[in-house]
Structure formats: C-alpha cells, structure tokens
CHARMM-style PDB file with segment names, atoms N, HN, CA, C and O in Angstrom:
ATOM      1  N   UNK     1      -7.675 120.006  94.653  1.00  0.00      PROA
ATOM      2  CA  UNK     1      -7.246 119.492  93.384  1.00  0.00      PROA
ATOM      3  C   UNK     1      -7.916 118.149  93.160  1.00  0.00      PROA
ATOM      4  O   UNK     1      -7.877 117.423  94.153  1.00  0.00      PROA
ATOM      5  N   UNK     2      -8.554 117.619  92.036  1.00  0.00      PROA
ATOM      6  HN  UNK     2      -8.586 118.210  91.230  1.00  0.00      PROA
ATOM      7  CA  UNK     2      -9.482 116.650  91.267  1.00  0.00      PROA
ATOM      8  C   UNK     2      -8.491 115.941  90.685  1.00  0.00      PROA
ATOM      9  O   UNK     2      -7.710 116.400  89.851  1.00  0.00      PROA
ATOM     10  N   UNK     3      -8.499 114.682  91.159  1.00  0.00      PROA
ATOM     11  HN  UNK     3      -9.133 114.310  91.837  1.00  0.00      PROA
ATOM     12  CA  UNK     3      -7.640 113.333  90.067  1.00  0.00      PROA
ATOM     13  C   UNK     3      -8.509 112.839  89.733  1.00  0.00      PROA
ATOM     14  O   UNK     3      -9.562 112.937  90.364  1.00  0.00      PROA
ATOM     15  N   UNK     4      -8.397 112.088  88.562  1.00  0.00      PROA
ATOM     16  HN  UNK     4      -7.542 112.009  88.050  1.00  0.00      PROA
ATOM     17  CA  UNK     4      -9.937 111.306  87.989  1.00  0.00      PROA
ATOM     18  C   UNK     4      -9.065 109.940  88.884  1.00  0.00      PROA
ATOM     19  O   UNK     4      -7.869 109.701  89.050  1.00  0.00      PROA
ATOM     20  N   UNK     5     -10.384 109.216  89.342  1.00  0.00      PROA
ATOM     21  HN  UNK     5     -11.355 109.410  89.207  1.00  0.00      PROA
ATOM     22  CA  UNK     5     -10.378 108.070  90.105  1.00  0.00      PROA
ATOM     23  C   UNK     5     -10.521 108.289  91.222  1.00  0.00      PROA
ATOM     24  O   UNK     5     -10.727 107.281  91.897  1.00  0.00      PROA
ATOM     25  N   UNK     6     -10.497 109.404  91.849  1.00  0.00      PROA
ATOM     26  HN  UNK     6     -10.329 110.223  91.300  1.00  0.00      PROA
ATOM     27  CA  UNK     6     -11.029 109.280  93.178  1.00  0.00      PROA
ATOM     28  C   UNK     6      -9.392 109.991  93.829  1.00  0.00      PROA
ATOM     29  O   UNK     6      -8.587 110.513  93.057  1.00  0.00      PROA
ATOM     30  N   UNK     7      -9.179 109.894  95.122  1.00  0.00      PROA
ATOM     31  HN  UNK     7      -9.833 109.471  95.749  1.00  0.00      PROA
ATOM     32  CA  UNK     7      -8.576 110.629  96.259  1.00  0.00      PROA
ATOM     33  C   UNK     7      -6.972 109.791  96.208  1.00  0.00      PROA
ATOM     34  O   UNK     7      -6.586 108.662  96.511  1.00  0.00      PROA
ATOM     35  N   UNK     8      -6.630 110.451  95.913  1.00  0.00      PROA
ATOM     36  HN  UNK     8      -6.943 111.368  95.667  1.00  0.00      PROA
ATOM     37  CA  UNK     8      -4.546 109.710  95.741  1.00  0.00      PROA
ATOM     38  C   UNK     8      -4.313 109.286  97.032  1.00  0.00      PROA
ATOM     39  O   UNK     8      -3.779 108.182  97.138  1.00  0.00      PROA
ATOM     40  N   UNK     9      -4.687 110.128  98.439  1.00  0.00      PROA
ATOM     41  HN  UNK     9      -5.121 111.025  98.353  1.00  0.00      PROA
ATOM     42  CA  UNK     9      -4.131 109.928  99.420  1.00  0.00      PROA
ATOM     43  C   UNK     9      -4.534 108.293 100.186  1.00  0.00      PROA
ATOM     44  O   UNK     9      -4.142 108.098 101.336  1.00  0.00      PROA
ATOM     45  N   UNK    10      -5.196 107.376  99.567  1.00  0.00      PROA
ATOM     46  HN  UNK    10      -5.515 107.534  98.633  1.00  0.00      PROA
ATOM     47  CA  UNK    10      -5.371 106.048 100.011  1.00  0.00      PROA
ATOM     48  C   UNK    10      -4.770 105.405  99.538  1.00  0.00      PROA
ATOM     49  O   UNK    10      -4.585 104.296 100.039  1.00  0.00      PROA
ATOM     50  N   UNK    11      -4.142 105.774  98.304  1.00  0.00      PROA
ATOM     51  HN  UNK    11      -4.293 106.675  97.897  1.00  0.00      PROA
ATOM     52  CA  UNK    11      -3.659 104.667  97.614  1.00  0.00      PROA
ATOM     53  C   UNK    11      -3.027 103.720  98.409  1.00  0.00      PROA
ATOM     54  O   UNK    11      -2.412 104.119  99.399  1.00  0.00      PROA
ATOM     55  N   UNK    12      -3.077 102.299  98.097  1.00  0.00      PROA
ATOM     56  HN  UNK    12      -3.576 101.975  97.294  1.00  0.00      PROA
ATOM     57  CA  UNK    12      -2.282 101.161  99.134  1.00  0.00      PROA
ATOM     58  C   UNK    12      -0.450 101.486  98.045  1.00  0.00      PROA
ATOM     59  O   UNK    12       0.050 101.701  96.940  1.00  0.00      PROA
ATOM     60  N   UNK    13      -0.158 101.240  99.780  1.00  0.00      PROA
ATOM     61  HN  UNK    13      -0.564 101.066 100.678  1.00  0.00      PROA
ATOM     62  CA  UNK    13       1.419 101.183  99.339  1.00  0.00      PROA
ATOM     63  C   UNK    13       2.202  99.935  99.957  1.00  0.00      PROA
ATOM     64  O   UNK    13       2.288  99.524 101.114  1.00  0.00      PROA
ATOM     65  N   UNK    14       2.752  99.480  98.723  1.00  0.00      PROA
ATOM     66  HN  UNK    14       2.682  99.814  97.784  1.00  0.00      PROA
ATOM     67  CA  UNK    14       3.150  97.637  98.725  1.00  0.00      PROA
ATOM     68  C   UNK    14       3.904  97.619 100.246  1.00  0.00      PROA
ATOM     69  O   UNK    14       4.232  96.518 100.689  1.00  0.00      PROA
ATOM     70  N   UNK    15       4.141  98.666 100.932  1.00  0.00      PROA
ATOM     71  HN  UNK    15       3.875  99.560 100.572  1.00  0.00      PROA
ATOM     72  CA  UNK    15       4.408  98.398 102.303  1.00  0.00      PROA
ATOM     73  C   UNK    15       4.449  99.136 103.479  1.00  0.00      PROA
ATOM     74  O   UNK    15       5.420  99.409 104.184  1.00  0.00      PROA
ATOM     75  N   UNK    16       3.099  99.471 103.625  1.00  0.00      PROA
ATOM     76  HN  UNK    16       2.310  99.249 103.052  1.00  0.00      PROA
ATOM     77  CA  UNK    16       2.349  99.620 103.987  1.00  0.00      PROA
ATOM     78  C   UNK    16       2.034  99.319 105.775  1.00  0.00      PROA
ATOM     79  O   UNK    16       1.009  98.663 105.958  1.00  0.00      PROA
ATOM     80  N   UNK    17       2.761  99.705 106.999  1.00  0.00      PROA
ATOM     81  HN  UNK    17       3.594 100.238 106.850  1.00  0.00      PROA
ATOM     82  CA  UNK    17       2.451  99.294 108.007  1.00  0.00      PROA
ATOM     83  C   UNK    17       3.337  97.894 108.313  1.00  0.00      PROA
ATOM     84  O   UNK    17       3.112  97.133 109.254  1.00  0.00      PROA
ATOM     85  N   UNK    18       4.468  97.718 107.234  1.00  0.00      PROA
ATOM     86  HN  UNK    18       4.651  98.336 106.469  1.00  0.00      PROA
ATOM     87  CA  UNK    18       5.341  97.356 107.835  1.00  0.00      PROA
ATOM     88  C   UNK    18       6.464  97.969 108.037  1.00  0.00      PROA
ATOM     89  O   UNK    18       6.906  98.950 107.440  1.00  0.00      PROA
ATOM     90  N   UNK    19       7.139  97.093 109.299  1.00  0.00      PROA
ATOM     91  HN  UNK    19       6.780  96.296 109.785  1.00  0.00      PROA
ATOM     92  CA  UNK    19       8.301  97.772 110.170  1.00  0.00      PROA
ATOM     93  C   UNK    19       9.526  97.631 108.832  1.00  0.00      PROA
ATOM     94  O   UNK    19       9.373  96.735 108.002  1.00  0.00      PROA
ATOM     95  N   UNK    20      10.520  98.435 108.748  1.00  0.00      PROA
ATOM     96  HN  UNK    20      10.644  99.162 109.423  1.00  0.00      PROA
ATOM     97  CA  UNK    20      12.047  98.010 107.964  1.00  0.00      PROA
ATOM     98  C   UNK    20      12.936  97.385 108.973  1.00  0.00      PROA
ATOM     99  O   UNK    20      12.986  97.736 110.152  1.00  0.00      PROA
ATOM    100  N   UNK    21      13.532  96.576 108.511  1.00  0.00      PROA
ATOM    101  HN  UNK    21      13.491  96.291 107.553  1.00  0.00      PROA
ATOM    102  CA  UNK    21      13.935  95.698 109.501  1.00  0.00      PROA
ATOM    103  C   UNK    21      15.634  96.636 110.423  1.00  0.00      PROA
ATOM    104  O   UNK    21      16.560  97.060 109.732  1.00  0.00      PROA
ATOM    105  N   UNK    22      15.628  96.714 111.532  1.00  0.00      PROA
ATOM    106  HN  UNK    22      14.876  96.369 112.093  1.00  0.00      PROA
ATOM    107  CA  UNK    22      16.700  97.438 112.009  1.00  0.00      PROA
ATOM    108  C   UNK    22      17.740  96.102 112.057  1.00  0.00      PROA
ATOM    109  O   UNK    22      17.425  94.920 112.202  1.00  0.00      PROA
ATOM    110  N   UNK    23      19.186  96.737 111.873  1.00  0.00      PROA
ATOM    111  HN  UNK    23      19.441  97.697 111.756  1.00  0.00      PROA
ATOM    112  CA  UNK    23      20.418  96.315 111.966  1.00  0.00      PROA
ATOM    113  C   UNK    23      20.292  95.419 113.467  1.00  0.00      PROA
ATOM    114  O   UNK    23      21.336  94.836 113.758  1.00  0.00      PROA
ATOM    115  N   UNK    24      19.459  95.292 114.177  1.00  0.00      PROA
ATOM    116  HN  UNK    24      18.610  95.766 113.941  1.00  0.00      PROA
ATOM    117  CA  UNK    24      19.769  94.282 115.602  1.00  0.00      PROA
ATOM    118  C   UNK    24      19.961  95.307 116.112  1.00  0.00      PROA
ATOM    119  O   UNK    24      20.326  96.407 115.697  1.00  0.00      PROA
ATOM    120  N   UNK    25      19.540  94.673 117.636  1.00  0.00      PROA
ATOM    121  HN  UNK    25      19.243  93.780 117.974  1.00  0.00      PROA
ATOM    122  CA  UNK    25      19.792  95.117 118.849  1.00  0.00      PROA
ATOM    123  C   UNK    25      21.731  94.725 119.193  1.00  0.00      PROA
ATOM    124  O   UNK    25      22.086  93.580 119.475  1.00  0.00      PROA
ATOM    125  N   UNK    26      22.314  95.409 119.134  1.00  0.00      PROA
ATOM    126  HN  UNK    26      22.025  96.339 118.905  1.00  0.00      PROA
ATOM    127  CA  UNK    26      23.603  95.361 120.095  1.00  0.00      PROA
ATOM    128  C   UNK    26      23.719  94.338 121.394  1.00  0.00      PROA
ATOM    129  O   UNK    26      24.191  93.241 121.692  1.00  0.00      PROA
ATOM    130  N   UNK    27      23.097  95.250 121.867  1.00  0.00      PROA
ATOM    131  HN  UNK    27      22.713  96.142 121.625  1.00  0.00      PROA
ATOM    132  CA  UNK    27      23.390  94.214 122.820  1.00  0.00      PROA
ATOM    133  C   UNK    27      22.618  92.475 123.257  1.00  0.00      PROA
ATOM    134  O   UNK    27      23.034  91.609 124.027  1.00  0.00      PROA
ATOM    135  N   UNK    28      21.185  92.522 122.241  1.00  0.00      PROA
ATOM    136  HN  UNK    28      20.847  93.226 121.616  1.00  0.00      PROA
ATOM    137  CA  UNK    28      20.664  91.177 122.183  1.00  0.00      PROA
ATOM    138  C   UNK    28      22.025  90.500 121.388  1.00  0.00      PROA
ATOM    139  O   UNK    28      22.496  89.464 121.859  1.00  0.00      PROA
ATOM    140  N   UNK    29      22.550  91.023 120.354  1.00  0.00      PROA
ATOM    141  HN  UNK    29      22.167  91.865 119.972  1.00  0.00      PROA
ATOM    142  CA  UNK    29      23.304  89.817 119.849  1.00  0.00      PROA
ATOM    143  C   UNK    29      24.601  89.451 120.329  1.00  0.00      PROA
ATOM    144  O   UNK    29      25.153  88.437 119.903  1.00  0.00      PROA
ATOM    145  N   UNK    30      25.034  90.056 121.023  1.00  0.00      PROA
ATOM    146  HN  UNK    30      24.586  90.881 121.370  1.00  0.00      PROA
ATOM    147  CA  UNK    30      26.605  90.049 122.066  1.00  0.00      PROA
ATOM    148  C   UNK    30      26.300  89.093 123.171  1.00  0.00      PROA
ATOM    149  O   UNK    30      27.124  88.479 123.849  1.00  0.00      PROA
ATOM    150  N   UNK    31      24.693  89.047 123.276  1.00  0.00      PROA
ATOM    151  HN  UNK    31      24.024  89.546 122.725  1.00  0.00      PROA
ATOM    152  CA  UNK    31      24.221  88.241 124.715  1.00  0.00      PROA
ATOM    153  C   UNK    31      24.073  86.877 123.500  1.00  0.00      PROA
ATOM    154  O   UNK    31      24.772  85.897 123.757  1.00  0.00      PROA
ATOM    155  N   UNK    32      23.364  86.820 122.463  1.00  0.00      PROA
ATOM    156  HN  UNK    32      22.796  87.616 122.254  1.00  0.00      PROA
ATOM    157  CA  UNK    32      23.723  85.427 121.934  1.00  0.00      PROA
ATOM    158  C   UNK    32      24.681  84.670 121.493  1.00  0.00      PROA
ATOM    159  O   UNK    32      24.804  83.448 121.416  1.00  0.00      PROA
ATOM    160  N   UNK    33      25.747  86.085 121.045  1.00  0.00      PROA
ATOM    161  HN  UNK    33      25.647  87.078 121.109  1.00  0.00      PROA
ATOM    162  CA  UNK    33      27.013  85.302 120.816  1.00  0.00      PROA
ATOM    163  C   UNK    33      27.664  84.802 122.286  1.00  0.00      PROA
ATOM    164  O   UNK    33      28.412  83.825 122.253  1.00  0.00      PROA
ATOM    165  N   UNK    34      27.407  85.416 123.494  1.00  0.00      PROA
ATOM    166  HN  UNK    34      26.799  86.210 123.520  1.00  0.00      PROA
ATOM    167  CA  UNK    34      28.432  84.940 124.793  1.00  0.00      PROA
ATOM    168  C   UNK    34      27.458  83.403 124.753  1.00  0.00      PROA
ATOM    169  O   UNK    34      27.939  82.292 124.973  1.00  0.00      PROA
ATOM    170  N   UNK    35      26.457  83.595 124.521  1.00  0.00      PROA
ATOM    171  HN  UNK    35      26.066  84.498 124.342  1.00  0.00      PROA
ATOM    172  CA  UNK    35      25.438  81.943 125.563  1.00  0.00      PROA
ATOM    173  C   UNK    35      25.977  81.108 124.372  1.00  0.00      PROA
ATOM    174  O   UNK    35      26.423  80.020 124.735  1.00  0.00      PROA
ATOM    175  N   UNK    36      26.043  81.337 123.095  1.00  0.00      PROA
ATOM    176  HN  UNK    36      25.681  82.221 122.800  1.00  0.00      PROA
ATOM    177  CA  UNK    36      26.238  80.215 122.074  1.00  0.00      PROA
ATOM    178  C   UNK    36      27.721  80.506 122.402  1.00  0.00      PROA
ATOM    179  O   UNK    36      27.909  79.401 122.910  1.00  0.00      PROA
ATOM    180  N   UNK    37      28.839  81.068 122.510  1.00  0.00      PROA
ATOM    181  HN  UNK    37      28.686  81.966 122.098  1.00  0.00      PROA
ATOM    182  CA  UNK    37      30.336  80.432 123.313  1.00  0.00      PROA
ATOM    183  C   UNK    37      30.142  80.203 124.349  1.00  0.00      PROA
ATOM    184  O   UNK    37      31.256  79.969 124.817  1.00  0.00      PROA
ATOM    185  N   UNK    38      29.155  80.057 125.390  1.00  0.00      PROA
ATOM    186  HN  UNK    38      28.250  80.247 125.009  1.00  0.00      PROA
ATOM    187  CA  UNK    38      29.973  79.464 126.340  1.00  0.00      PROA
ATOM    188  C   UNK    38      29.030  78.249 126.169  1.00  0.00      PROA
ATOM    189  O   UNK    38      29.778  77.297 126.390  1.00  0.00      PROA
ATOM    190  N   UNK    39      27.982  77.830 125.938  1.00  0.00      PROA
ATOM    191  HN  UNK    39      27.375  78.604 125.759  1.00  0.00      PROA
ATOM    192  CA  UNK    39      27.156  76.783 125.062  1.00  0.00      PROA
ATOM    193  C   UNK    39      28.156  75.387 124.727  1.00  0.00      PROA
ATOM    194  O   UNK    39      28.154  74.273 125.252  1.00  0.00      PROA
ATOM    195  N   UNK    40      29.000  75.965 123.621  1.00  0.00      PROA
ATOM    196  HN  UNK    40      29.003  76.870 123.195  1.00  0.00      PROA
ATOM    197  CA  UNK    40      30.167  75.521 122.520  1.00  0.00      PROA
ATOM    198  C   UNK    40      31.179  75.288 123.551  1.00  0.00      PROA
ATOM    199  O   UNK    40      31.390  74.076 123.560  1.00  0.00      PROA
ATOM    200  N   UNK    41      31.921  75.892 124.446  1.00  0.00      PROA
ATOM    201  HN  UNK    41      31.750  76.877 124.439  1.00  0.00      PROA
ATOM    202  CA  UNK    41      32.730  75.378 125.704  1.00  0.00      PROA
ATOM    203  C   UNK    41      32.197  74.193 126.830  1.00  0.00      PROA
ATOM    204  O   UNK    41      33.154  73.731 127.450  1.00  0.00      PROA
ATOM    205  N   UNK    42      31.248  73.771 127.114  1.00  0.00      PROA
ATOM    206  HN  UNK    42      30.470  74.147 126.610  1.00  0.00      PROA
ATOM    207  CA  UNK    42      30.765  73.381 128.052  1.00  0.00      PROA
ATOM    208  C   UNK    42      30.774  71.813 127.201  1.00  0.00      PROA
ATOM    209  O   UNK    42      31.304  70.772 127.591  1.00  0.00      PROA
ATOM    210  N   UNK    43      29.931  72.074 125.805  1.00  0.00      PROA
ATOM    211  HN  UNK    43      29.501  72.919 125.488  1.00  0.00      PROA
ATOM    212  CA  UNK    43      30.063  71.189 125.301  1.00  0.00      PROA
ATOM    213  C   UNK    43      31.309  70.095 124.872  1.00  0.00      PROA
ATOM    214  O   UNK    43      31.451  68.876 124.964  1.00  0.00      PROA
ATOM    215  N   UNK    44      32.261  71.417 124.265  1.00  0.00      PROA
ATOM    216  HN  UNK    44      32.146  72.408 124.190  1.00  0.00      PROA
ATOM    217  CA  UNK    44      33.657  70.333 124.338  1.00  0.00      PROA
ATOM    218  C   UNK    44      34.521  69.894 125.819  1.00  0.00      PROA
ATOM    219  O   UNK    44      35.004  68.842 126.237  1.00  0.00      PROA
ATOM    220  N   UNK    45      34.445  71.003 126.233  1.00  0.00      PROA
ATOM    221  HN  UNK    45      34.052  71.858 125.893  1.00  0.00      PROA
ATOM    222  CA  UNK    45      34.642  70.398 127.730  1.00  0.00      PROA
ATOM    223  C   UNK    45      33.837  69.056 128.397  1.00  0.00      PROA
ATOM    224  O   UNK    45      34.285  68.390 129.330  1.00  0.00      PROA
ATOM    225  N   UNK    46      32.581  68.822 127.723  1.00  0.00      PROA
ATOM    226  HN  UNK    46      32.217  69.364 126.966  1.00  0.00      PROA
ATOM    227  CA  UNK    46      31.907  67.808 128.140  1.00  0.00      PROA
ATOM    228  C   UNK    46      32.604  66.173 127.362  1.00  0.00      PROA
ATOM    229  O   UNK    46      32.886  65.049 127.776  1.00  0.00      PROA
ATOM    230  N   UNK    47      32.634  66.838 126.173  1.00  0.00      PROA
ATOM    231  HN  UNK    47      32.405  67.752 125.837  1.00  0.00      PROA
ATOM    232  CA  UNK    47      33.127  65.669 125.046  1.00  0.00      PROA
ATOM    233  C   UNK    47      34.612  64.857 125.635  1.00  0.00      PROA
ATOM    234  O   UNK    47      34.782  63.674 125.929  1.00  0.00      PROA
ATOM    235  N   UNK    48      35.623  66.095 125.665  1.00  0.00      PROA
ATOM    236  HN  UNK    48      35.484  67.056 125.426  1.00  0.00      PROA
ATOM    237  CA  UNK    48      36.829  65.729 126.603  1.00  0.00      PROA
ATOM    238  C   UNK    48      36.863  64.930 127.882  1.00  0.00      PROA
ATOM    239  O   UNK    48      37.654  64.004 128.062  1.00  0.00      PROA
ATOM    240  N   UNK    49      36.088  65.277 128.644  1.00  0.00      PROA
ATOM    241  HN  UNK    49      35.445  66.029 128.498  1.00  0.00      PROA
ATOM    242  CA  UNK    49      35.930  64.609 129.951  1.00  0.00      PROA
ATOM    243  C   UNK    49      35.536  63.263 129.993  1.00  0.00      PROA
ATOM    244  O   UNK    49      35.983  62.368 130.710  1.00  0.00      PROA
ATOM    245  N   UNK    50      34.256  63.201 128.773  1.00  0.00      PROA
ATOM    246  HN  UNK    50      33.893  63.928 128.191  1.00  0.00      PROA
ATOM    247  CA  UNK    50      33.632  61.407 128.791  1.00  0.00      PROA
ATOM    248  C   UNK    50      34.532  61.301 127.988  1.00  0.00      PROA
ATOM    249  O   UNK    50      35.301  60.781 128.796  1.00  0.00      PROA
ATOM    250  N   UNK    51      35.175  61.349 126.986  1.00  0.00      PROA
ATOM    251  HN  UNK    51      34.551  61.772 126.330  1.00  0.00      PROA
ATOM    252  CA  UNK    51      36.031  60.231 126.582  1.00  0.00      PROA
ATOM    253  C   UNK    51      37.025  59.879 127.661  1.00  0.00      PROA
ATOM    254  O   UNK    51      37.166  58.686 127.931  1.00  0.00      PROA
ATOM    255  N   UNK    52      37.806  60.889 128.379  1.00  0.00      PROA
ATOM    256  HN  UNK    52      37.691  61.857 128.160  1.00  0.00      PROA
ATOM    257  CA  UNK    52      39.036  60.145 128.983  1.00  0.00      PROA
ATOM    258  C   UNK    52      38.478  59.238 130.440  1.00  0.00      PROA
ATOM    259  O   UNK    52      39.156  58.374 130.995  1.00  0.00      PROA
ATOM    260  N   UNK    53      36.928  59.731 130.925  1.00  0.00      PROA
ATOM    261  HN  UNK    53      36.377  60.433 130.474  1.00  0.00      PROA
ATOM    262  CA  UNK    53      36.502  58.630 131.961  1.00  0.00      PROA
ATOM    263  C   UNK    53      36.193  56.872 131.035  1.00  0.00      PROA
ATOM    264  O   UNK    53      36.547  55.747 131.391  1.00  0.00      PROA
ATOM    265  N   UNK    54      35.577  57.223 130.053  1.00  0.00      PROA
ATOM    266  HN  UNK    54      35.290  58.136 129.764  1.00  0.00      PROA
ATOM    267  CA  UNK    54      35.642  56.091 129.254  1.00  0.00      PROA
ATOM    268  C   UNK    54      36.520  55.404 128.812  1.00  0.00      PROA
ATOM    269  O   UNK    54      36.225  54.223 128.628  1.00  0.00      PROA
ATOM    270  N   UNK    55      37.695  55.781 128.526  1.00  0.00      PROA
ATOM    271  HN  UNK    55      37.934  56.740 128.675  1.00  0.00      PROA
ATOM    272  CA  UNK    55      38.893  55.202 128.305  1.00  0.00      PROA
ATOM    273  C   UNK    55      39.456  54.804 129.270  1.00  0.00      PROA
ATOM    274  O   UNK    55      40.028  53.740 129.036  1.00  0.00      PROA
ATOM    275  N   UNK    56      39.617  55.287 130.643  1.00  0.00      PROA
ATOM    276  HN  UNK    56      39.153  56.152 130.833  1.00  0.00      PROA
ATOM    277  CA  UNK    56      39.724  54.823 131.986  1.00  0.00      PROA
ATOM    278  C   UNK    56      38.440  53.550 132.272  1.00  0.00      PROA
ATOM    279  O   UNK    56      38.789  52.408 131.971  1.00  0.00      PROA
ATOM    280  N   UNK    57      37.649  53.646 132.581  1.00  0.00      PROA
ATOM    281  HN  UNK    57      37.365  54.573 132.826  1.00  0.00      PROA
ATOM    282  CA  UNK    57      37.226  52.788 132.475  1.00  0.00      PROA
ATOM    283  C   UNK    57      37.744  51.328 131.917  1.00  0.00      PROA
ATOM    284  O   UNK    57      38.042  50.315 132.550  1.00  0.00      PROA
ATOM    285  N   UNK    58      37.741  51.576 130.553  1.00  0.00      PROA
ATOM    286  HN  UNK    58      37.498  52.399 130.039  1.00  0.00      PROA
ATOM    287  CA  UNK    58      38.387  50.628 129.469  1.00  0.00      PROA
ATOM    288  C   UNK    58      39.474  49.709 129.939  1.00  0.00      PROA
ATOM    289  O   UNK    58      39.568  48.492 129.785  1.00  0.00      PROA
ATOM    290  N   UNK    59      40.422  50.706 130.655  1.00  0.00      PROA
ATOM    291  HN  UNK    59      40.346  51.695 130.780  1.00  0.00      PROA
ATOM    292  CA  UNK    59      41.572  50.175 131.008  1.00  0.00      PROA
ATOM    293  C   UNK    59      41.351  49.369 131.957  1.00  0.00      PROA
ATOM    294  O   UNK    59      41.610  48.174 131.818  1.00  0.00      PROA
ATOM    295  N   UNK    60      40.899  49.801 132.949  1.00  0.00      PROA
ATOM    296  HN  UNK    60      40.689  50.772 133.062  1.00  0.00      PROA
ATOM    297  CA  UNK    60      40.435  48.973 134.473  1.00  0.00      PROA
ATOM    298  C   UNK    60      39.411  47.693 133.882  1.00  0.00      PROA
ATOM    299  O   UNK    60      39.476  46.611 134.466  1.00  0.00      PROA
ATOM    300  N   UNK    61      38.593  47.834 132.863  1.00  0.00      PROA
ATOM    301  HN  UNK    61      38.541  48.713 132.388  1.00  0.00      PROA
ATOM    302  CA  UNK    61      37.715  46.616 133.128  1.00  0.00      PROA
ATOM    303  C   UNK    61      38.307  45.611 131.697  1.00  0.00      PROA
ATOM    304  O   UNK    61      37.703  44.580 131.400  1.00  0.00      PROA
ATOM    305  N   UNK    62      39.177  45.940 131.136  1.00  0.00      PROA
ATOM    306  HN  UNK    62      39.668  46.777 131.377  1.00  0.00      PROA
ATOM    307  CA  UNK    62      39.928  45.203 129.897  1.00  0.00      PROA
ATOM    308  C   UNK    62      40.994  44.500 130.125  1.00  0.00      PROA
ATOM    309  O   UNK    62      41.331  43.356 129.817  1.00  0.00      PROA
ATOM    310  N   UNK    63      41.765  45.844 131.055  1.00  0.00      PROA
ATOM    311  HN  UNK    63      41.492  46.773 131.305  1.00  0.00      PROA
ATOM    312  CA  UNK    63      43.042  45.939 131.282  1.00  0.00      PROA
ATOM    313  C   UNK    63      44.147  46.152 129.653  1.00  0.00      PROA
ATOM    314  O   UNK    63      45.374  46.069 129.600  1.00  0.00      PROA
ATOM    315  N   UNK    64      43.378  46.374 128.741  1.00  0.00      PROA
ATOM    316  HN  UNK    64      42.381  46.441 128.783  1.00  0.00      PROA
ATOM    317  CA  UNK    64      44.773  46.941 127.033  1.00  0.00      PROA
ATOM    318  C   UNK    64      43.714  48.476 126.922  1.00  0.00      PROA
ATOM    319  O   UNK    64      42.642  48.903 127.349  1.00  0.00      PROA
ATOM    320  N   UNK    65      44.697  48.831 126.173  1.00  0.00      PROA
ATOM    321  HN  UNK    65      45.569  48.484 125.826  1.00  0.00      PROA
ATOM    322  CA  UNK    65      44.353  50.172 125.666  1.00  0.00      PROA
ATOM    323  C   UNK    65      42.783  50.285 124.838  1.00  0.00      PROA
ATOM    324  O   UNK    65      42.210  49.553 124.031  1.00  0.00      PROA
ATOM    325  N   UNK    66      42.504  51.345 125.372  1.00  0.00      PROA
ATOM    326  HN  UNK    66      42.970  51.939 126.028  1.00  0.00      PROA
ATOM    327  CA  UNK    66      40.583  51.205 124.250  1.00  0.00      PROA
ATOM    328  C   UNK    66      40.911  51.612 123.127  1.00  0.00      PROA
ATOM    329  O   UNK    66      41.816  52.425 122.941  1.00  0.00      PROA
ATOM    330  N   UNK    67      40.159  51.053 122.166  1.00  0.00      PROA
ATOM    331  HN  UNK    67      39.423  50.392 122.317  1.00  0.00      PROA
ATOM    332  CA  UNK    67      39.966  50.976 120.556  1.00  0.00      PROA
ATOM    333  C   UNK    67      40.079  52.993 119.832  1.00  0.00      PROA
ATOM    334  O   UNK    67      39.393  53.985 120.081  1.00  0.00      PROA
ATOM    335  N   UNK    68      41.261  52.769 118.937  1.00  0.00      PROA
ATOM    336  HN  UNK    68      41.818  51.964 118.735  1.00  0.00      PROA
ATOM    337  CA  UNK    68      41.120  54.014 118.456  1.00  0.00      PROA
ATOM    338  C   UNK    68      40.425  54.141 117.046  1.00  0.00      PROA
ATOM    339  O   UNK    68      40.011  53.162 116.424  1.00  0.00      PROA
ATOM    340  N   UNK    69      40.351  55.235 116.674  1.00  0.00      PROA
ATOM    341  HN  UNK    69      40.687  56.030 117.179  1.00  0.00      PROA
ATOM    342  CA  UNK    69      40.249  54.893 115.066  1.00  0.00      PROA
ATOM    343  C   UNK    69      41.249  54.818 114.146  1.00  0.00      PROA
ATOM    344  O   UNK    69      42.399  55.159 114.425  1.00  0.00      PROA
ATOM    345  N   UNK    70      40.949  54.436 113.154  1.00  0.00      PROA
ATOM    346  HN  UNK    70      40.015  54.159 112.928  1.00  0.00      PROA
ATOM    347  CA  UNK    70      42.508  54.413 111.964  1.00  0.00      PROA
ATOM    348  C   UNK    70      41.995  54.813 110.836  1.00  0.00      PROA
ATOM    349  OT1 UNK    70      42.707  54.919 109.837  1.00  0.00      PROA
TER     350      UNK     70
END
C-alpha cells in the first residue's frame, strides 16, 4: 500500500524510546521511608540529649537556671 510522502512506518512518535514512568519500586521506597525515620529519630534524640547536657552544664558553671525563651 502507497501513502503519498513516503513510508508511515518511521514516522517519529513524540515518545519515542522513552520509558513510562512505573509507580516505584516497593520495596526501594519502604527502604527510604525506614532510613529517613530512623534519620528523623536519631536526630531528635540528638537535639534532646545536647540540650539537657547543656543545661547541665549551665547549672554547674553559673550555678541559676539556663536562659529559656518567652
């Protein structure tokens, strides 16, 4: 069969040799959600700890309570 212009079967198609993007891997994102919680734990656990050595501190080298906010 003859199309004027030449051969249909090249035509470029606007996408063309690209991938469609899949819904994620399962289990890659269960592994980023555990490292970003336990990430997020370590961190407030970190936050908690220096303040109350710092506030200790405070006490021993002041001897009054350390500065809060208001």
């Amino acid at each position: 069969m003859a199309v004027a212009g030449g051969d249909r079967t090249n035509i470029a198609r606007p996408l063309a040799g690209l991938r469609l993007p899949v819904l994620g891997n399962p289990v890659h994102m269960l592994r980023k959600l555990l490292w970003t919680g336990l990430y997020a734990a370590i961190g407030a656990v970190a936050t908690i700890l220096s303040r109350r050595v710092a506030s200790s501190i405070w006490r021993v080298a002041t001897g009054e309570k350390p500065p809060t906010k208001r």
